[in-house]
N, C-alpha and C positions, 0 to 999 in steps of 0.2 A: 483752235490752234492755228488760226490762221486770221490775216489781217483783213479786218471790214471795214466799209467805208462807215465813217461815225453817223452817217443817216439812216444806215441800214442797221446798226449795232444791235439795236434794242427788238426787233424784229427776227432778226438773224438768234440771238441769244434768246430766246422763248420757242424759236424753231429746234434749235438744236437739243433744249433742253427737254423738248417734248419727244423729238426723234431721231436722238444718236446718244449711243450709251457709248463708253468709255471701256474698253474690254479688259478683263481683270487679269491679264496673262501676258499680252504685249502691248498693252495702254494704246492701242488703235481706235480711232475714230469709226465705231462701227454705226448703222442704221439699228435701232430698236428690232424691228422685223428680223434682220438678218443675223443678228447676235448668237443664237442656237446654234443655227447652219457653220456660222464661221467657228465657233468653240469647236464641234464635231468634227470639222472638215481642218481646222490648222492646230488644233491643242489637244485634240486624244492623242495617247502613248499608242506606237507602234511599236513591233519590236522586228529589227533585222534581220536578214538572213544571218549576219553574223550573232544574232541575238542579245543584239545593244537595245535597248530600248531609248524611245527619244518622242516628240512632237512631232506629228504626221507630216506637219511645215518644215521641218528641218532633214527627212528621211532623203530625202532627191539629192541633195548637198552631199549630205555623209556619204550616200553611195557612190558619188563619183568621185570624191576627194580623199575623203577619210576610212570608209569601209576596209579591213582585210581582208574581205573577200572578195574586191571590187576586180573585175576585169582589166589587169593589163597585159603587153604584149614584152616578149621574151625579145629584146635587141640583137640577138644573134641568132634569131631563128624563128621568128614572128609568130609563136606560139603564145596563145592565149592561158593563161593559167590566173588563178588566185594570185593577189598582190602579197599573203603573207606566204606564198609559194616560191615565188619570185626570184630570190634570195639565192636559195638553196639550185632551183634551177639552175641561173644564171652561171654559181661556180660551176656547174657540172659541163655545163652549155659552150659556156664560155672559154673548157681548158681543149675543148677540139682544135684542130688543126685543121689550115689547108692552105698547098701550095701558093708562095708568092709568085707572080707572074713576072717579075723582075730579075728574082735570084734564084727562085726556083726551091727554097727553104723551105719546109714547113713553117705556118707562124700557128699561134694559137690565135683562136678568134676576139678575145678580149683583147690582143696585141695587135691585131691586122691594123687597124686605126692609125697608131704612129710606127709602126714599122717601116713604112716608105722611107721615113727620115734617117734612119740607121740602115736602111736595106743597102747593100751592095756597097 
């Protein structure tokens, strides 16, 4: 899958075809020898803490991107919680108050953000 010089071609293509297989799963250019090892290690099913199952290659991805279970951080209180918790925190989190240092109001902490522009 790559360009050879045409004096090498015939040399190159009897090498390769002695020792690099073509992987049946993501058509990678594997080594003969190493073919087992990469099936085991990037194309066995794993299954998630959220209990998605997926290809061992793809598990690292889904947990910081896509997982609902994945660790993120609450914006109004830097609390770490589940991402499919998040949600429901955030309205809870979010409807607190505390003193503007301007007007001296309570704001709610979802509002503190642009309340300067309307304060006072």
């Amino acid at each position: 899958k790559k360009d050879i010089p045409a004096v090498n071609f015939i040399i190159h293509e009897i090498h390769c075809r002695r020792n690099i297989e073509i992987c049946p799963y993501c058509s990678d250019s594997i080594p003969k020898s190493e073919m087992k090892n990469h099936i085991e290690s990037e194309h066995v099913q794993v299954t998630c803490k959220c209990r998605m199952k997926m290809e061992n290659s793809l598990l690292k991805d889904h947990e910081a991107t896509s997982c609902p279970l994945r660790p993120v951080l609450c914006q109004f209180c830097d609390i770490q919680l589940a991402f499919n918790k998040l949600q429901e925190h955030e309205l809870y989190c979010g409807a607190r108050t505390e003193p503007c240092e301007r007007c001296g109001r309570n704001v709610l902490l979802r509002e503190l953000q642009e309340h300067p522009r309307v304060c006072g």
